[in-house]
C-alpha positions as CSV (number, residue, x, y, z in Angstrom):
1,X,-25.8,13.9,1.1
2,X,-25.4,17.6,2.7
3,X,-24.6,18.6,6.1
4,X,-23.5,21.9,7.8
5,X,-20.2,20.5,8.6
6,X,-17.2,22.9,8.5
7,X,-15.7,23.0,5.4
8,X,-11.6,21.7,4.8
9,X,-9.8,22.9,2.0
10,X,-8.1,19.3,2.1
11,X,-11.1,17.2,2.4
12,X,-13.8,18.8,-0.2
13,X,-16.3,16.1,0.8
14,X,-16.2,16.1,4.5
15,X,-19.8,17.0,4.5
16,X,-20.7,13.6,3.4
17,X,-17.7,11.7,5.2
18,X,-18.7,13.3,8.6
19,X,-22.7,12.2,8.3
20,X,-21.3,8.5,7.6
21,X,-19.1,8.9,10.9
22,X,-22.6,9.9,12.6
23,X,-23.8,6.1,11.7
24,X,-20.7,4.6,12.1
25,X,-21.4,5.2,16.1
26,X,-25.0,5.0,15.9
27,X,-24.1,1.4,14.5
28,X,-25.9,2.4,11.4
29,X,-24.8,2.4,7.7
30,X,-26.0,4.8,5.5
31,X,-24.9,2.8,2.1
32,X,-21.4,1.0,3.0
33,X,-19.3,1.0,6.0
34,X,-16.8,3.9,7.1
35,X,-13.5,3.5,5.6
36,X,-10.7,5.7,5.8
37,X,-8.5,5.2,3.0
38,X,-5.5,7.6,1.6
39,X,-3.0,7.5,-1.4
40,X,-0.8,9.8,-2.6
41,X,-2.4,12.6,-4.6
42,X,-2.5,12.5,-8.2
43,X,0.2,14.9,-9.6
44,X,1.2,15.7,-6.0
45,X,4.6,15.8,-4.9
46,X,6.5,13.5,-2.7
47,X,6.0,15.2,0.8
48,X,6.4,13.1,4.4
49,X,4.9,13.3,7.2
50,X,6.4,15.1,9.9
51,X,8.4,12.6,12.2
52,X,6.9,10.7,15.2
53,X,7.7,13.2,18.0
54,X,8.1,16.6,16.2
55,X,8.0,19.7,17.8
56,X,8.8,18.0,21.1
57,X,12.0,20.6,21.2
58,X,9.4,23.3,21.2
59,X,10.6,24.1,17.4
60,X,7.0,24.1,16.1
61,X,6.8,26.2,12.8
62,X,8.9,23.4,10.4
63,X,6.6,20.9,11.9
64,X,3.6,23.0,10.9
65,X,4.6,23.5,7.5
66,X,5.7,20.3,6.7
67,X,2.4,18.6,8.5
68,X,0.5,21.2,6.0
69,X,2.2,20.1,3.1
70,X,1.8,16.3,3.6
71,X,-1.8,16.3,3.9
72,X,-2.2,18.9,0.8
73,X,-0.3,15.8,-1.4
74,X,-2.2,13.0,0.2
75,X,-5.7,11.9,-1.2
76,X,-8.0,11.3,1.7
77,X,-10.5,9.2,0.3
78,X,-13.6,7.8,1.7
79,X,-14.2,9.2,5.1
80,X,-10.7,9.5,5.9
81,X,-10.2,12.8,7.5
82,X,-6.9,14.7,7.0
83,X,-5.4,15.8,10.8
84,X,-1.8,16.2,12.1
85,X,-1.2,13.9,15.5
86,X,1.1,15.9,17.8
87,X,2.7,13.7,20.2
88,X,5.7,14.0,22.3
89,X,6.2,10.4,22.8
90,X,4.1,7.8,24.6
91,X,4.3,8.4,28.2
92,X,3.2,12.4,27.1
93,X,0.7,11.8,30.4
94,X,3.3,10.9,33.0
95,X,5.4,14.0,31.7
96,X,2.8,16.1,32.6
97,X,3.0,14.8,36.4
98,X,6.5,15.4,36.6
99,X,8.2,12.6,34.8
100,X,11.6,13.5,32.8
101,X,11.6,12.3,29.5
102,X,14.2,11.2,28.0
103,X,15.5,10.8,24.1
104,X,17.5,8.5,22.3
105,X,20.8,9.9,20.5
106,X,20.5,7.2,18.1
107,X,17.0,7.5,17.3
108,X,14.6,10.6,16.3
109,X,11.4,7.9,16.8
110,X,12.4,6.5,20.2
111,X,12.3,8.5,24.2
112,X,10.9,7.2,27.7
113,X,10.0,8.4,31.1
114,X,11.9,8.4,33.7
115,X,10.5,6.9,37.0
116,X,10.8,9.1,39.8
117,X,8.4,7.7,42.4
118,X,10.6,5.7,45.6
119,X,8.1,6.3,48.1
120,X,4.6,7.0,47.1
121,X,3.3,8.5,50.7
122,X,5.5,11.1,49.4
123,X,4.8,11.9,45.8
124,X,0.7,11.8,46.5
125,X,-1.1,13.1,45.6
126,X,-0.2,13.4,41.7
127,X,-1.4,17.0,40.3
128,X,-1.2,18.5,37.2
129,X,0.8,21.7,37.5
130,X,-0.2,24.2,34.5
131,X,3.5,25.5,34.8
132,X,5.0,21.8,34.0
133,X,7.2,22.3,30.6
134,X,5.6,19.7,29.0
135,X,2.2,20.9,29.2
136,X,2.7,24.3,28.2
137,X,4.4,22.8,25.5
138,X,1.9,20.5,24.4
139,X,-1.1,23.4,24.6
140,X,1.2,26.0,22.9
141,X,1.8,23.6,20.0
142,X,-1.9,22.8,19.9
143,X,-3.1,26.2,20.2
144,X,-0.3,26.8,17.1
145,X,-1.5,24.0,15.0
146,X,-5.2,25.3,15.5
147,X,-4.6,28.4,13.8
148,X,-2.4,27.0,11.4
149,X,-4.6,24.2,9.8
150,X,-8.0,26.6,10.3
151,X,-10.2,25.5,7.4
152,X,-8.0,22.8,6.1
153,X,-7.6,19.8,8.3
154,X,-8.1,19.1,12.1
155,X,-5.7,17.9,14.8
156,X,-6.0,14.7,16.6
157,X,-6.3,14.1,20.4
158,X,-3.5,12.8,22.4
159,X,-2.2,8.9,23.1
160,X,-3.0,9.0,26.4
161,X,-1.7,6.5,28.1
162,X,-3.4,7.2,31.3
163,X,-4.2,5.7,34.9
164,X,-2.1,2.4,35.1
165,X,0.2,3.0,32.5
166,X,0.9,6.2,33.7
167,X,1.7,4.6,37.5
168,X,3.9,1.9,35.7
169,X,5.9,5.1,33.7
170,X,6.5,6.7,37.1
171,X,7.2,3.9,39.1
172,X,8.5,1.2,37.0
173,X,7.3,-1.7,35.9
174,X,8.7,-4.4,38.0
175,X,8.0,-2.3,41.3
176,X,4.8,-1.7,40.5
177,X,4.2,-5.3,40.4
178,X,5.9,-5.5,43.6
179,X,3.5,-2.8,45.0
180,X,0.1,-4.8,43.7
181,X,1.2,-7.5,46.5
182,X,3.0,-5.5,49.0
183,X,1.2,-2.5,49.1
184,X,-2.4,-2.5,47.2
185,X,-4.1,0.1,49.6
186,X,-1.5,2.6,48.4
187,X,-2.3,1.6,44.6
188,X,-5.9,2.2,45.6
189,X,-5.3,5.6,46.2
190,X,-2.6,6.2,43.9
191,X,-4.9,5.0,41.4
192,X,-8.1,7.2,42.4
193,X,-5.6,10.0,42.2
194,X,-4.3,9.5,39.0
195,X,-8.0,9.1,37.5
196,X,-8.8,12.1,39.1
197,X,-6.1,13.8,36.1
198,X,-7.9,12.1,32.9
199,X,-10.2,14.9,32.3
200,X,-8.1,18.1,33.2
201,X,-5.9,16.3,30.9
202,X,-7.8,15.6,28.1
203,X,-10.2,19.1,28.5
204,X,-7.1,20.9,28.3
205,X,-5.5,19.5,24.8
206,X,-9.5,19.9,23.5
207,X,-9.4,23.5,24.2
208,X,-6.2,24.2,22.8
209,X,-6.6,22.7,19.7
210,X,-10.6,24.1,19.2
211,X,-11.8,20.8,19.2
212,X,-15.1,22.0,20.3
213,X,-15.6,23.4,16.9
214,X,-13.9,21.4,14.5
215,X,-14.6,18.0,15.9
216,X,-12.2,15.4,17.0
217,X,-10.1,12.2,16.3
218,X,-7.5,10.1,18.7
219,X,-4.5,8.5,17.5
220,X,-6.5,5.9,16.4
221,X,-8.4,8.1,13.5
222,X,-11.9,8.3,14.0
223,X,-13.8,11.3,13.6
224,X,-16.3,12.4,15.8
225,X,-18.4,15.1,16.5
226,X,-18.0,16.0,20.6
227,X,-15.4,14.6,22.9
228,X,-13.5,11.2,21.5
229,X,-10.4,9.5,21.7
230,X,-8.7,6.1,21.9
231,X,-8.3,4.8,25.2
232,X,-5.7,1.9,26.6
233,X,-3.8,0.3,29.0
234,X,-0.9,-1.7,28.0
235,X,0.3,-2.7,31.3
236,X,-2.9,-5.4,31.9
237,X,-1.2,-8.3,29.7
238,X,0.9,-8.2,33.8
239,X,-2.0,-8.3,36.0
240,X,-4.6,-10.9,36.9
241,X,-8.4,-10.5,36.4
242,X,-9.0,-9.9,40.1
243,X,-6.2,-6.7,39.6
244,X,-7.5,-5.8,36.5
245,X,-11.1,-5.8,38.5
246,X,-9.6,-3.7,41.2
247,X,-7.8,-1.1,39.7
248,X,-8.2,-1.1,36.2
249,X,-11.3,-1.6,34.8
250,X,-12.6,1.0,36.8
251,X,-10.3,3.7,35.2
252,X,-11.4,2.3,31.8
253,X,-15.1,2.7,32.3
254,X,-14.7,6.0,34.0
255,X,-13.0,7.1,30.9
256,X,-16.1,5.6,28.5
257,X,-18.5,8.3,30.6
258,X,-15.9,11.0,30.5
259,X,-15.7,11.0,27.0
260,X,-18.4,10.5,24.2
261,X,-17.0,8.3,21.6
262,X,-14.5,5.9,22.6
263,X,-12.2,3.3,21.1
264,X,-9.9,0.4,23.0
265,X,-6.7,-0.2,22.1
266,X,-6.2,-4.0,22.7
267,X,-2.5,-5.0,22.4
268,X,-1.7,-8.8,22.3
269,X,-2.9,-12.4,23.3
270,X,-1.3,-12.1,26.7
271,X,-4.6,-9.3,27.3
272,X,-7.3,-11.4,26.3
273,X,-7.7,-13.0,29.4
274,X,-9.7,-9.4,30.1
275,X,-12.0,-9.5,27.3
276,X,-15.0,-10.3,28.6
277,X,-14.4,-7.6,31.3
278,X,-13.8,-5.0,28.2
279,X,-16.5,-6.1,26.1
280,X,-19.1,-5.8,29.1
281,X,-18.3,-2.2,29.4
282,X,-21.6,-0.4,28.1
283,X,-20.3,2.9,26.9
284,X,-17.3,1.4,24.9
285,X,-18.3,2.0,21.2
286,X,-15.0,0.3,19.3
287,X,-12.4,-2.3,19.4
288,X,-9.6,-2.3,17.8
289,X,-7.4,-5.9,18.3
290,X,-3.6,-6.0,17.6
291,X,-2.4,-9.4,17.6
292,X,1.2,-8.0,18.5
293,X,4.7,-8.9,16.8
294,X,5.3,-12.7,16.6
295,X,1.6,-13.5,16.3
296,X,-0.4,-14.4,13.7
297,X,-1.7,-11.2,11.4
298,X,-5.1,-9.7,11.8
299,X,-6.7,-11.7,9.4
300,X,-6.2,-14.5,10.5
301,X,-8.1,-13.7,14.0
302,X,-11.7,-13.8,12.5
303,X,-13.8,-15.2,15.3
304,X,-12.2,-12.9,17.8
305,X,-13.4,-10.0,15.8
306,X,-16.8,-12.1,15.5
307,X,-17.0,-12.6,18.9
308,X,-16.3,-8.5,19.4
309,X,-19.0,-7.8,17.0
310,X,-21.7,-9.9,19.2
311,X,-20.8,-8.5,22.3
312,X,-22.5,-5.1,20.5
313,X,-18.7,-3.3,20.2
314,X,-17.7,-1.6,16.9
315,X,-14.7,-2.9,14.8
316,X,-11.7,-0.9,13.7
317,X,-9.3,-3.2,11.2
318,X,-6.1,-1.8,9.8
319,X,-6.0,-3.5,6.2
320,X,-4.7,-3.2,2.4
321,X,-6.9,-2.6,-0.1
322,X,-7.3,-6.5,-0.8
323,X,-8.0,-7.4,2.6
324,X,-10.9,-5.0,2.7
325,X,-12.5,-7.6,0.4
326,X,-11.8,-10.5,2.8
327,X,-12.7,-9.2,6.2
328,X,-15.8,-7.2,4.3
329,X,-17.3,-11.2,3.4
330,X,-16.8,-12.2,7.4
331,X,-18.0,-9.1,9.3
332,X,-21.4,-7.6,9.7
333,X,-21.0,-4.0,8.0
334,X,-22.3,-2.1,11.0
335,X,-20.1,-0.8,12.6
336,X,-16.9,-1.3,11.3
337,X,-14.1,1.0,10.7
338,X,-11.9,0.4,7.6
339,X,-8.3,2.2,8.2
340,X,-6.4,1.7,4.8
341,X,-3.6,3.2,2.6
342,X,-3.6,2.5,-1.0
343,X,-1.2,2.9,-3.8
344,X,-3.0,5.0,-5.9
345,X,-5.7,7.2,-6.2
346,X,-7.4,4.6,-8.4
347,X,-7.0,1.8,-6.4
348,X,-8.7,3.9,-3.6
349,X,-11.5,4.9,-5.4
350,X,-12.0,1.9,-6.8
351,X,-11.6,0.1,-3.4
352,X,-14.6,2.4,-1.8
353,X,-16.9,1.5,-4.6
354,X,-16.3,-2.1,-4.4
355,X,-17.6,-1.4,-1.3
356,X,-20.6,0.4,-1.9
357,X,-21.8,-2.7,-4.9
358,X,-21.1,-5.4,-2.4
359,X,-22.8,-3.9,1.2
């Protein structure tokens, strides 16, 4: 297989990986499905990934250079793509409204926003202003990581963590339930507002990181040619199917036609009373389901993903090389999204060929 993709220095057959990505959204499989799977690199040297949050101190060349070095040890095999995923935490998208983040002392992995909205009459509407720390930040450490990792790997969009979970960031969580019953015209507007910020947003980060060029890939690491990234919200395993119908679902499908490729983040049983809602939204190409601490592990969920799979949504399944095997004998091949680390080099070569005799 040959394509005019742009070449990586880290990813020698990216030509080939990027046509199977083309009909991995088509729902389409060229000769087995799209699976992303890394090891170590054979004679490479022990080099981590940079740390969950790096660079938020504005301290970006270490990051670089380690991020460079990881992917240059790792073996991205398959279709896996090598990137770097700059983040500055979770609520990134509320700090770019004018939320203060804070950062644990104890821990380099852990920080939160801290809610600043007592009365909303007063704080709307929300705007994005390009002189906000945190989003020159974030665009300088894009633009940086562009030039950086030119030719050699990409950089992945941002964990969004828009619309309602950005309201429940700035507001709190328990007062924003309070607001859904006291005061549900002001979330109507506070919401249409805060929509209004997904595509400045996410246009922004794509143009600082030359997305339009080199492709992209959300947190969630699928590769695709135009705009793409995984989309969420947390905050519905709180709200009822007549608020998710009001406020939310709206926000999710608006974000389906803003962007071209999209995958949903499901988090927990306690959000599957929404799944019919989510899985009648036209434009949503992928599903990834995690069953959440305490529940039962992803395998042992087939008919959900069944059930996924015949509403016409695409799969993503984070799995060992074993379970690979399993899920591949339940699921229909189209479609489905493979996201894996191996051992060994071996044992992910090995694991994509298996794949290729039995599809």
């Amino acid at each position: 297989m040959q394509s005019n993709a742009l070449n990586l220095a880290f990813k020698p057959d990216f030509s080939d990986a990027r046509l199977r990505w083309r009909a991995f959204w088509k729902r389409e499989i060229i000769d087995r499905p799209v699976i992303s799977i890394r090891a170590p690199k054979d004679g490479g040297k022990k080099a981590p990934a940079p740390p969950y949050m790096a660079g938020h101190d504005g301290n970006f060349d270490p990051v670089i250079r380690q991020a460079l070095e990881w992917a240059e040890n790792v073996y991205w095999g398959g279709d896996a793509v090598p990137c770097c995923v700059p983040s500055f935490g979770p609520d990134m998208f509320s700090a770019f409204l004018g939320a203060e983040l804070k950062f644990s002392p104890q821990s380099a992995s852990t920080n939160w926003a801290v809610p600043f909205v007592e009365d909303w009459n007063a704080v709307l509407p929300l705007r994005l202003d390009p002189q906000n720390v945190w989003w020159q930040r974030m665009q300088e450490f894009c633009r940086r990581l562009a030039q950086a990792t030119e030719g050699k790997m990409l950089i992945s969009h941002l964990d969004m963590h828009s619309h309602m979970d950005c309201l429940s960031a700035i507001r709190s969580p328990g007062r924003l339930c309070e607001d859904f019953m006291d005061i549900p015209e002001v979330i109507d507007r506070a919401m249409l507002n805060v929509r209004q910020l997904f595509q400045p947003i996410y246009d922004g980060v794509f143009e600082a990181a030359n997305m339009g060029r080199r492709g992209t890939l959300g947190w969630i690491q699928t590769y695709a040619e135009g705009k793409g990234n995984t989309i969420q919200c947390d905050f519905i395993c709180m709200m009822s199917p007549a608020m998710f119908r009001r406020w939310v679902l709206p926000a999710i499908e608006e974000e389906t036609h803003t962007l071209d490729h999209t995958v949903y983040h499901y988090d927990g049983p306690g959000a599957l009373v929404h799944l019919n809602d989510i899985l009648g939204l036209r434009r949503l190409n992928v599903v990834q389901w995690v069953p959440g601490a305490g529940n039962p592990p992803l395998i042992k969920w087939p008919d959900l993903l069944k059930r996924i799979q015949a509403a016409g949504k695409g799969l993503h399944i984070y799995c060992s090389p074993d379970e690979v095997k399993l899920f591949h004998k339940e699921l229909r091949p189209e479609g489905v999204f493979y996201d894996v680390w191996a051992k060994t080099e071996a044992q992910a070569r090995e694991t994509v060929e298996w794949l290729v005799r039995n599809t």
